[in-house]
Backbone as CSV, one residue per row, in Angstrom:
resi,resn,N_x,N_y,N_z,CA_x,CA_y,CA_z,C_x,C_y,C_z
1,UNK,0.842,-1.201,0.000,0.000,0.000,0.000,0.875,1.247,0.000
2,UNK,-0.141,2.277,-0.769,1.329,3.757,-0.545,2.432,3.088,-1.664
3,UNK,2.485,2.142,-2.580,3.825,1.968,-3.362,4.219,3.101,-3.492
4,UNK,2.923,3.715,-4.559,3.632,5.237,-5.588,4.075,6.320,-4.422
5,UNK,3.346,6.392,-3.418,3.616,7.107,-2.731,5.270,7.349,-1.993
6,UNK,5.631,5.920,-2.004,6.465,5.571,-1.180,8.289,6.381,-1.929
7,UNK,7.562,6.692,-3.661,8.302,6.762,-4.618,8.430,8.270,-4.788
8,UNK,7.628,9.116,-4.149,7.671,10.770,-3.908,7.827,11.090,-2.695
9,UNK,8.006,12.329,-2.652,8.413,12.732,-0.979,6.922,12.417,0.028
10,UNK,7.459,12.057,1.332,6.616,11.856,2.085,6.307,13.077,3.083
11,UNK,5.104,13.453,3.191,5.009,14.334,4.406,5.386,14.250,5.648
12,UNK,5.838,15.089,6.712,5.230,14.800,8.269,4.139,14.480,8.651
13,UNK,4.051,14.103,9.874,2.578,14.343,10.510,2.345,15.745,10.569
14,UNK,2.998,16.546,10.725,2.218,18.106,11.107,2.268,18.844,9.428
15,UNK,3.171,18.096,8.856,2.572,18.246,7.363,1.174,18.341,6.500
16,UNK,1.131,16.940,6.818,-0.317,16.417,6.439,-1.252,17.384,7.705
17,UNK,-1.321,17.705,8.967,-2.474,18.377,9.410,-2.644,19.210,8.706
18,UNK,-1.669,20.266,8.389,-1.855,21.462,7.881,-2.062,21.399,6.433
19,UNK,-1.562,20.338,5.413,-2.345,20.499,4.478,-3.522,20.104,4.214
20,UNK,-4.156,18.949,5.060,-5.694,18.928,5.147,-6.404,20.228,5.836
21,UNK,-5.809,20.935,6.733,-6.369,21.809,7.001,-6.253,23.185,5.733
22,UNK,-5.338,23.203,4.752,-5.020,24.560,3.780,-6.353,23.782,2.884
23,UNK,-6.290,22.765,2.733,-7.188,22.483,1.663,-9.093,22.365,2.163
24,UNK,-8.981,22.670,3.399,-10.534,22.570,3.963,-10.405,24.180,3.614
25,UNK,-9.528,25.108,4.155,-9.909,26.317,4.110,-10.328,26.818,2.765
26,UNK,-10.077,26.070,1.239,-10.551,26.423,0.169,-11.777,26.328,0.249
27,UNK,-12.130,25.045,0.515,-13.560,25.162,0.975,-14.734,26.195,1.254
28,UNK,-14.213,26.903,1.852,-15.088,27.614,2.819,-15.566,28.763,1.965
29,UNK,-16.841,29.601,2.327,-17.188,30.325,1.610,-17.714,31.849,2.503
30,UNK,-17.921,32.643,2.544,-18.119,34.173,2.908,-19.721,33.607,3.841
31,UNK,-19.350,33.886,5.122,-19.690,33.117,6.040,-19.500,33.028,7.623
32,UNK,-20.371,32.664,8.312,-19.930,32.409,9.719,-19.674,31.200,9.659
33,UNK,-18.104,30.908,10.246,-17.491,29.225,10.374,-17.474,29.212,11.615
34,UNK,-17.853,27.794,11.767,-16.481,27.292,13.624,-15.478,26.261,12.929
35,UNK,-14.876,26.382,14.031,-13.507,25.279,13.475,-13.527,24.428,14.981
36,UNK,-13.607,22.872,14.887,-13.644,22.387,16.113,-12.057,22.162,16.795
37,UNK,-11.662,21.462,17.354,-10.702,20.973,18.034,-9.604,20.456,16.616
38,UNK,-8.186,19.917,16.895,-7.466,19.457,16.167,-6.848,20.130,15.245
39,UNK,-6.718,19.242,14.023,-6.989,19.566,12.479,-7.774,20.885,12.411
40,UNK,-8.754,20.924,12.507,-9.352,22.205,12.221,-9.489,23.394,12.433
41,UNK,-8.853,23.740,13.856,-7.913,24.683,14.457,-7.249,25.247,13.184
42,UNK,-6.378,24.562,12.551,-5.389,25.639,12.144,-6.763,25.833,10.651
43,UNK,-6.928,25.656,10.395,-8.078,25.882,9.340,-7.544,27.751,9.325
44,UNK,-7.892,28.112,10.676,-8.050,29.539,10.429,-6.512,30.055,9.996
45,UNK,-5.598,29.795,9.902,-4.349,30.291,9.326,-4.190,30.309,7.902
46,UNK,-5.472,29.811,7.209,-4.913,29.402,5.708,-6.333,30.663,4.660
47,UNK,-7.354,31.023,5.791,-8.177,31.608,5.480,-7.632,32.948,4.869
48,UNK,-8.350,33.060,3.229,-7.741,34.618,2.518,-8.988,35.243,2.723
49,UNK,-10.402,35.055,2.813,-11.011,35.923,2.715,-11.517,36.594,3.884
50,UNK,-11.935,37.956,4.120,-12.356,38.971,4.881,-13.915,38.866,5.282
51,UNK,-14.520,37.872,4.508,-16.364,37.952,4.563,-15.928,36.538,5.334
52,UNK,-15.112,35.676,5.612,-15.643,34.910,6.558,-15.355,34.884,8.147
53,UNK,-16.228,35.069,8.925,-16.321,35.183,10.685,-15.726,33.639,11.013
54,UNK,-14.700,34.026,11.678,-14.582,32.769,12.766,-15.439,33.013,14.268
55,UNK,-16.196,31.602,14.513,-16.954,31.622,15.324,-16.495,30.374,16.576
56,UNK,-16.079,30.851,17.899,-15.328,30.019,18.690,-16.398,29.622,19.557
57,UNK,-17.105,28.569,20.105,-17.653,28.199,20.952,-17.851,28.717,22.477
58,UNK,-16.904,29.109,22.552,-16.278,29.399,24.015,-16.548,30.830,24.302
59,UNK,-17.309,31.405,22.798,-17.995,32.727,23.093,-17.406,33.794,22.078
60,UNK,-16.453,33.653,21.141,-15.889,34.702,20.349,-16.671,34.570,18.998
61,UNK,-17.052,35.708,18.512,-17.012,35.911,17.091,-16.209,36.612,16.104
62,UNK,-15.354,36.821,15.298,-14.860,37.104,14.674,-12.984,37.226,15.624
63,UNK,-12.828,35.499,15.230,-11.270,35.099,15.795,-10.359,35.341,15.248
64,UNK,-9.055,35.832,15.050,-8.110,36.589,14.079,-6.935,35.201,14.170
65,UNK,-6.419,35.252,13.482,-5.125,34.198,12.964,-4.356,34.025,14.074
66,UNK,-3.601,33.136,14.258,-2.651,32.478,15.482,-1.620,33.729,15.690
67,UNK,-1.587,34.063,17.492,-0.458,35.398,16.881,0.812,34.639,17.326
68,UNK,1.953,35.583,16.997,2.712,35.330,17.352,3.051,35.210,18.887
69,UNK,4.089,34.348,19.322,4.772,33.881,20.830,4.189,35.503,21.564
70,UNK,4.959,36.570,21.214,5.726,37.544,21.904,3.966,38.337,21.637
71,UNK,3.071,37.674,21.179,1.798,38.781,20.989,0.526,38.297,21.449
72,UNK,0.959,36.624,22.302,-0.007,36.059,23.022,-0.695,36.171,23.925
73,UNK,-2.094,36.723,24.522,-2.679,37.242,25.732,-2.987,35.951,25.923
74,UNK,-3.319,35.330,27.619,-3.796,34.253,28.352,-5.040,34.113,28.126
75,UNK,-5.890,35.556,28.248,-6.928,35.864,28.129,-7.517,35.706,26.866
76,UNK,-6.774,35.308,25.725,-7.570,35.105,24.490,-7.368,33.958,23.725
77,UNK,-8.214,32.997,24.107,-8.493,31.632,23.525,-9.541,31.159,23.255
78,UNK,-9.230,30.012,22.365,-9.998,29.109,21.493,-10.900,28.448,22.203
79,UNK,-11.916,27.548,21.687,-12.026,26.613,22.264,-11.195,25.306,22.452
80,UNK,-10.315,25.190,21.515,-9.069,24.234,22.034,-8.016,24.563,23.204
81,UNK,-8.557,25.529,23.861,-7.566,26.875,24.755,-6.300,26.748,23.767
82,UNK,-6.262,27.175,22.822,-4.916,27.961,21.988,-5.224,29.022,21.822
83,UNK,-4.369,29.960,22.184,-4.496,31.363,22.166,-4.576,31.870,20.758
84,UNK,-5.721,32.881,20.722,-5.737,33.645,19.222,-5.968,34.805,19.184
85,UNK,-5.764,35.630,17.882,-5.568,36.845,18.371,-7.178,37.800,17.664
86,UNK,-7.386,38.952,17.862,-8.916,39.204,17.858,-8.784,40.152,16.949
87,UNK,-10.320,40.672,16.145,-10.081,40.899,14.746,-10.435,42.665,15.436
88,UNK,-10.261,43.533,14.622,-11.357,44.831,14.616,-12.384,44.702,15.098
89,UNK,-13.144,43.565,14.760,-14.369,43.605,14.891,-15.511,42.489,15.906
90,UNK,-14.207,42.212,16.458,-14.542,40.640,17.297,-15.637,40.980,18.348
91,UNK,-16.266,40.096,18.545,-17.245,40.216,19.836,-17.015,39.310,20.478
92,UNK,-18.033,39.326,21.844,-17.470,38.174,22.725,-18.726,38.130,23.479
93,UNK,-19.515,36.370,23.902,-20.369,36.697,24.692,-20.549,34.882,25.585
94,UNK,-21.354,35.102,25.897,-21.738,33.937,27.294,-21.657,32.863,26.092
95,UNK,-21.641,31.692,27.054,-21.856,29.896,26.164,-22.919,29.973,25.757
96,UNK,-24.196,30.617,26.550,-25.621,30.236,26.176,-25.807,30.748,24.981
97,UNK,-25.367,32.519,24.378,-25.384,32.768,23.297,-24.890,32.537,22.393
98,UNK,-23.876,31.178,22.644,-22.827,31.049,21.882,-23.559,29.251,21.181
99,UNK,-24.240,28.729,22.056,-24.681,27.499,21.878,-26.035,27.764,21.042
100,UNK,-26.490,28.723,21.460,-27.924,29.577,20.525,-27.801,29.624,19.069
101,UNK,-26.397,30.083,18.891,-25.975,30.470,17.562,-26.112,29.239,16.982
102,UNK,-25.217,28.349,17.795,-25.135,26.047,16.993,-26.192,25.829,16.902
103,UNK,-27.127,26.379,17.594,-28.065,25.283,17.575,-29.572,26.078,16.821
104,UNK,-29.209,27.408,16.535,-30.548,27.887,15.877,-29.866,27.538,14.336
105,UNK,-29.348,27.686,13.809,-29.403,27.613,12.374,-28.431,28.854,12.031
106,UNK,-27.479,29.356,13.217,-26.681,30.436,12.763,-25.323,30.502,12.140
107,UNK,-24.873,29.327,12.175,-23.845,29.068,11.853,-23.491,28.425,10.261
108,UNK,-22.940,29.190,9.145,-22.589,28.427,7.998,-22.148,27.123,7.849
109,UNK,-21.060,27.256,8.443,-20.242,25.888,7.847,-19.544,25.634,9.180
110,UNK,-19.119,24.596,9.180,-18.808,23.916,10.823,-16.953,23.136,9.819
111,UNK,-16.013,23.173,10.566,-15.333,21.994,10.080,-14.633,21.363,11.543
112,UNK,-15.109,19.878,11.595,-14.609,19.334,12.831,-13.541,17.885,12.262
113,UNK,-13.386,16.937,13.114,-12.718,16.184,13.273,-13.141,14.818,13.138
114,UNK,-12.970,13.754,12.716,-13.752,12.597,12.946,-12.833,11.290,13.176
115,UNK,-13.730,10.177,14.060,-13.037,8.976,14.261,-13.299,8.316,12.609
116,UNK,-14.752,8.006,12.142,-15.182,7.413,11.871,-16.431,8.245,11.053
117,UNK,-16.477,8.388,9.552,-17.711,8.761,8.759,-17.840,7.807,7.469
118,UNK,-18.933,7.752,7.381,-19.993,6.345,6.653,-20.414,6.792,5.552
119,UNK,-20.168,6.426,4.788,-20.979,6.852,3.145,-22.442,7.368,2.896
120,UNK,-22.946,7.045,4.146,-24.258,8.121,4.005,-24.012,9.379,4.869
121,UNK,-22.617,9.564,5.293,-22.919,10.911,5.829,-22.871,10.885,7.754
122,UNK,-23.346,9.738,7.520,-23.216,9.621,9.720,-21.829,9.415,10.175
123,UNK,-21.769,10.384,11.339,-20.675,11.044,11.965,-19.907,9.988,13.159
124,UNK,-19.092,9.367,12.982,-18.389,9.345,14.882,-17.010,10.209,15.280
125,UNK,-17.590,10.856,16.138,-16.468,11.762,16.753,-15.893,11.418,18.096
126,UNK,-16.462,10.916,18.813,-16.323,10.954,20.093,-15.720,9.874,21.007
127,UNK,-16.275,8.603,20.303,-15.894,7.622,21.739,-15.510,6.358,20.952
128,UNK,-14.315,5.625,21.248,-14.285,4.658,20.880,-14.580,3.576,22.175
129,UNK,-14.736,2.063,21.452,-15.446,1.025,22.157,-14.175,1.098,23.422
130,UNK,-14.483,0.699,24.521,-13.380,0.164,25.751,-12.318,0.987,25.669
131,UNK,-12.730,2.335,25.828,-11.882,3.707,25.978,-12.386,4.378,26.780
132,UNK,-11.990,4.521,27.781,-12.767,6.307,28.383,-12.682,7.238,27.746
133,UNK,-13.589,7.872,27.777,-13.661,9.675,27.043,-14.478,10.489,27.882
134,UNK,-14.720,12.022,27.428,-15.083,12.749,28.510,-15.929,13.224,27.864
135,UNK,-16.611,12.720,26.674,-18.088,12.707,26.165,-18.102,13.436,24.667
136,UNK,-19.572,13.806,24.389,-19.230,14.023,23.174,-19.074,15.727,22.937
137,UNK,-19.521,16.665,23.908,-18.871,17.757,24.023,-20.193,18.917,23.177
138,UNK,-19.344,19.957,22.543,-20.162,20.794,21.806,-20.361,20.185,20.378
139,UNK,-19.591,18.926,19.768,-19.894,18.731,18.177,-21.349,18.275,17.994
140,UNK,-21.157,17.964,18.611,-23.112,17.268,18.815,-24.051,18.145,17.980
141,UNK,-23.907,19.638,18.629,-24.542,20.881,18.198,-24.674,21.814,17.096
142,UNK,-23.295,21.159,17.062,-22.406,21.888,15.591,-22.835,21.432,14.335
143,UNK,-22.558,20.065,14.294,-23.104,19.574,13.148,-24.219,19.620,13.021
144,UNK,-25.551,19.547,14.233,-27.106,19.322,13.532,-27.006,20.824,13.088
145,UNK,-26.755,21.823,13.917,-26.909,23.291,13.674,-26.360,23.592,12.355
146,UNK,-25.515,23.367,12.173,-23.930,24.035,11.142,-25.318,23.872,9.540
147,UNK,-25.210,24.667,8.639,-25.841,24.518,7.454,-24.783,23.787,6.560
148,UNK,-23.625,23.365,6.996,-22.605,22.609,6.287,-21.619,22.100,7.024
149,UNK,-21.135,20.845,6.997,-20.306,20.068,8.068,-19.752,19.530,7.093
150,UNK,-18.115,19.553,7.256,-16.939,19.516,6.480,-15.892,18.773,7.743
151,UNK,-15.393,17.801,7.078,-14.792,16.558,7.862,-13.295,16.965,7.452
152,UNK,-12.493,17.037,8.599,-10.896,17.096,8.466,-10.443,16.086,8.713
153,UNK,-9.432,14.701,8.538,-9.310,13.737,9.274,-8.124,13.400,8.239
154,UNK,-7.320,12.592,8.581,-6.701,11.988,7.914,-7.196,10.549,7.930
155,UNK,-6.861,9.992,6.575,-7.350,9.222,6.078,-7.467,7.480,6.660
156,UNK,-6.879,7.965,7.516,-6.480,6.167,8.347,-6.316,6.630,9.587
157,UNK,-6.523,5.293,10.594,-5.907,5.447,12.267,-4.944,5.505,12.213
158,UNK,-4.548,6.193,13.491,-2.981,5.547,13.985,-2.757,4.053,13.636
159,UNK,-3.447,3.631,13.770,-2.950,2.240,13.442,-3.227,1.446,12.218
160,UNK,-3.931,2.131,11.065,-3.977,2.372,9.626,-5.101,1.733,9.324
161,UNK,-5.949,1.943,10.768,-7.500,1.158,10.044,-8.534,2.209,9.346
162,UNK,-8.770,2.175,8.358,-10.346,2.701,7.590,-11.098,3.716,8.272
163,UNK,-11.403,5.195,8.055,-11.967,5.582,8.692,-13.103,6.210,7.503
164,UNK,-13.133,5.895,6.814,-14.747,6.039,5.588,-14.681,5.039,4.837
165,UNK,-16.176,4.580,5.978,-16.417,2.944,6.046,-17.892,3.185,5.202
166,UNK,-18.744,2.021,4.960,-19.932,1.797,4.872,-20.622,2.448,5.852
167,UNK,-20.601,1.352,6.777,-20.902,2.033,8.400,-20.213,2.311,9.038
168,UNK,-20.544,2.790,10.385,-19.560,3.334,11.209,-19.974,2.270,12.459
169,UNK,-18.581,1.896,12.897,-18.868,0.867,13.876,-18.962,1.694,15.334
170,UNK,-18.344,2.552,15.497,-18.220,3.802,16.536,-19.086,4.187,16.873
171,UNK,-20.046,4.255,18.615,-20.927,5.667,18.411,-20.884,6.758,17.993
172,UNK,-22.266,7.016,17.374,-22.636,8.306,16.350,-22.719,9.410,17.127
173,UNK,-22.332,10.536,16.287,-22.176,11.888,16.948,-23.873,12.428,16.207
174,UNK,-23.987,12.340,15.178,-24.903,12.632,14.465,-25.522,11.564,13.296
175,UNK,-26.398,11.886,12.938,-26.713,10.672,11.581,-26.870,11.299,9.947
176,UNK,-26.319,10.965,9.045,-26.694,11.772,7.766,-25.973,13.018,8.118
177,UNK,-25.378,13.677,8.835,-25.429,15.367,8.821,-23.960,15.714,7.557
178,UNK,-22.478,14.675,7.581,-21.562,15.191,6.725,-21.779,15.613,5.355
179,UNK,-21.223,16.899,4.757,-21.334,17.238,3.434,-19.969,16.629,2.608
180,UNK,-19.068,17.253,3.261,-17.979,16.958,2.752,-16.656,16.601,3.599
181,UNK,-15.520,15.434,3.275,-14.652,15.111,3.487,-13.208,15.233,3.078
182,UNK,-12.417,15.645,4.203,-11.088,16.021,3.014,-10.146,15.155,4.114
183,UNK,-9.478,14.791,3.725,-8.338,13.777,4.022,-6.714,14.177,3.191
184,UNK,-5.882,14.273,3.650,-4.565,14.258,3.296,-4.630,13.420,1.859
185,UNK,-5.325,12.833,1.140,-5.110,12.434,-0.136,-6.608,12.641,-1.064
186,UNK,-7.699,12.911,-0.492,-8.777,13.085,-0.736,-10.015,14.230,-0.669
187,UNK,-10.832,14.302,-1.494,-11.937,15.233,-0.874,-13.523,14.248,-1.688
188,UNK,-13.931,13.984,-0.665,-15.323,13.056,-1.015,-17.094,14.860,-0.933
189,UNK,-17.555,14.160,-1.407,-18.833,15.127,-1.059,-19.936,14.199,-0.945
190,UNK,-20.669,14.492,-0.240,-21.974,13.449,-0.298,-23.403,14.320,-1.029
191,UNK,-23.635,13.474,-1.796,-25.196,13.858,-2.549,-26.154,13.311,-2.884
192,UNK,-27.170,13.845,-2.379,-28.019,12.755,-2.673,-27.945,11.275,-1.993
193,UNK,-27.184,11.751,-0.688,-27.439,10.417,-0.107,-25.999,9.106,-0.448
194,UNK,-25.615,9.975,-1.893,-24.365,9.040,-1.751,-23.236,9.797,-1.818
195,UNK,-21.945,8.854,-1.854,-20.469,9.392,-1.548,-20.023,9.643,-3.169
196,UNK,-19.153,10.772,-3.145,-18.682,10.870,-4.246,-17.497,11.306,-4.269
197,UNK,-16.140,10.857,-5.053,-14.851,11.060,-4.832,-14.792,12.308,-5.852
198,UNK,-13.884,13.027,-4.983,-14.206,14.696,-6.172,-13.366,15.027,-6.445
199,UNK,-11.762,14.779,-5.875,-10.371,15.032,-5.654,-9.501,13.727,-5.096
200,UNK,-7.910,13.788,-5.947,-7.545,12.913,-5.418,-6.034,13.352,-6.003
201,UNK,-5.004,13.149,-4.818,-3.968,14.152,-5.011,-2.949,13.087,-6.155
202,UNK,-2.570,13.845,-7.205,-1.775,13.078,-8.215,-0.936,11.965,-7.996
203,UNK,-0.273,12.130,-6.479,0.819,11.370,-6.621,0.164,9.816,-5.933
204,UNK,-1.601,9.955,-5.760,-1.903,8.462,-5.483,-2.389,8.189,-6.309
205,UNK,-2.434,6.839,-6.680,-3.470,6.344,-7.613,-5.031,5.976,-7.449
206,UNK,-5.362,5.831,-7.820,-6.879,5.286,-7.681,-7.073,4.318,-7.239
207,UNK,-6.465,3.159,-7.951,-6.278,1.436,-7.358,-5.588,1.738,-5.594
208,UNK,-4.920,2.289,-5.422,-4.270,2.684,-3.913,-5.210,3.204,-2.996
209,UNK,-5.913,4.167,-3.393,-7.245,4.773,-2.294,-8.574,3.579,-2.410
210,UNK,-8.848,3.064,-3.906,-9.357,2.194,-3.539,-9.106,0.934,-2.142
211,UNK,-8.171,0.578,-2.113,-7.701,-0.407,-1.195,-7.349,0.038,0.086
212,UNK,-7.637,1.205,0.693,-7.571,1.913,1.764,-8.929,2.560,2.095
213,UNK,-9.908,2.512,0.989,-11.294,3.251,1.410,-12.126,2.168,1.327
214,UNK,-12.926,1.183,2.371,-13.455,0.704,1.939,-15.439,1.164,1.984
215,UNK,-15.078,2.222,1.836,-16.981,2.609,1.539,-17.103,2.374,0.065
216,UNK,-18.407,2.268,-0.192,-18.668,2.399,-1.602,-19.192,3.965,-2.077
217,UNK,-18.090,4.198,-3.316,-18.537,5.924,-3.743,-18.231,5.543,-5.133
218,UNK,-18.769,7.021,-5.411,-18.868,6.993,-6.939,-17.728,8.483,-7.149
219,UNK,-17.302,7.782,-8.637,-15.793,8.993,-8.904,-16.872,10.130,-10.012
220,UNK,-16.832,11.049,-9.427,-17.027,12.370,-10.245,-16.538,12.214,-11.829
221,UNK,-16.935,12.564,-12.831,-16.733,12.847,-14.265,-15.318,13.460,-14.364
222,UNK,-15.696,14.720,-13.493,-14.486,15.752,-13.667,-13.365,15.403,-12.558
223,UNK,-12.851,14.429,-11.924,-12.042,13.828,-11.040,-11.368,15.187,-11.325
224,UNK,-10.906,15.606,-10.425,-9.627,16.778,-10.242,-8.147,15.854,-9.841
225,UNK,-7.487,16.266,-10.203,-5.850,15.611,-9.395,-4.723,16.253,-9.242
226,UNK,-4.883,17.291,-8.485,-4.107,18.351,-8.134,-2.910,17.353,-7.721
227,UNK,-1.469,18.344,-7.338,-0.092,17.609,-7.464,0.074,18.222,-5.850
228,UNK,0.118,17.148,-4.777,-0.056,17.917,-3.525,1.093,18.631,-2.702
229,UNK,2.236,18.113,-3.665,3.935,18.480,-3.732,3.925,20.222,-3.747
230,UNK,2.733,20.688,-4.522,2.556,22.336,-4.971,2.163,23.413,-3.786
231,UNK,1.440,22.273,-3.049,1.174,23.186,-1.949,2.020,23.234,-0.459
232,UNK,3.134,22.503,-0.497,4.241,22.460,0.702,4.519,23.403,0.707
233,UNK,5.040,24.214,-0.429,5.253,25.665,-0.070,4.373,26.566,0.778
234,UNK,3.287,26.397,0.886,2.414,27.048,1.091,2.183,27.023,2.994
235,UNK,2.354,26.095,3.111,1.885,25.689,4.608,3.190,26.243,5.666
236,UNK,1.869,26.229,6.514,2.756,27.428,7.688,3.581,26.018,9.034
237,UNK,4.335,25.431,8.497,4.836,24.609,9.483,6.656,23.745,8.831
């Protein structure tokens, strides 16, 4: 598995976060976002446009880019508590108004994290079997609320098992709610109920993601195959 891969340069791990995260931020559109925990954190470093609000759980609206060491207040964090820095125009208010926003329909686009998402779209974020965890948190909210839920994940476990399966063997965070998936070699969209492969970075093959994805999807007409070597330059790590 990975032959061709094995035959071009390989990323880091903090490689691959950040380019699944540069490539979710294309995504995004003029808008109120949240960005959950992880991966999606740095989402906001790759953002060019000015019409989209970062929206932090923890009560901020309009979150400004990671500052620098020497420009870090204690007082201004994420909901991942990573400190960020605040726009012109930022506001700030209680959880309740902040959970109001998830959960009325105020929020554009959501991009979180996942164990485990299923070709129809159902979510596991939270708990794996004979693990403790400390529950499923605010994503719960995010996704039914969010008018668009966008999956950051890399494409395998730590331990290189499948994580866009048929089903999801994991408890569900949500059911049906994912739009779209981007993975360090991939970007899937769901429509209509089914999976569809929309992107797939040049230097893998098809036969290769086949044998690492085992959901059933259908490949787009216009397959894109961007060269993912183009965007190292680009990433802030």
């Amino acid at each position: 598995m990975n032959t061709h891969l094995a035959n071009t340069r390989q990323l880091t791990k903090e490689q691959i976060k950040h380019y699944i995260a540069w490539r979710c931020a294309q995504e995004l559109t003029p808008g109120v976002v949240n960005l959950g925990i992880g991966i999606p954190i740095r989402v906001a470093d790759y953002i060019r446009s000015s019409q989209i609000s970062l929206h932090s759980e923890n009560g901020i609206l309009g979150v400004g880019p990671t500052p620098m060491p020497e420009e870090q207040d204690p007082d201004l964090i994420n909901a991942s508590k990573l400190p960020i820095s605040e726009l012109a125009y930022s506001s700030f208010f209680d959880s309740s108004w902040s959970f109001a926003m998830m959960r009325g329909g105020h929020i554009d686009a959501t991009v979180v994290g996942a164990l485990q998402v299923a070709e129809n779209g159902d979510l596991a974020s939270w708990a794996i079997p004979g693990q403790d965890v400390l529950g499923v948190g605010g994503v719960m909210d995010l996704v039914v609320g969010a008018k668009r839920v966008i999956i950051a994940m890399t494409h395998r476990s730590a331990k290189s098992e499948p994580k866009i399966l048929p089903c999801c063997t994991y408890p569900l965070t949500a059911r049906g709610r994912v739009d779209t998936i981007v993975t360090e070699y991939a970007v899937f969209r769901i429509r209509d109920g089914k999976l569809w492969l929309e992107e797939l970075i040049a230097e893998l093959p098809l036969e290769e993601l086949k044998q690492m994805t085992p959901a059933h999807y259908e490949i787009a007409q216009d397959l894109r195959r961007p060269l993912r070597m183009d965007v190292l330059p680009l990433l802030k790590v």
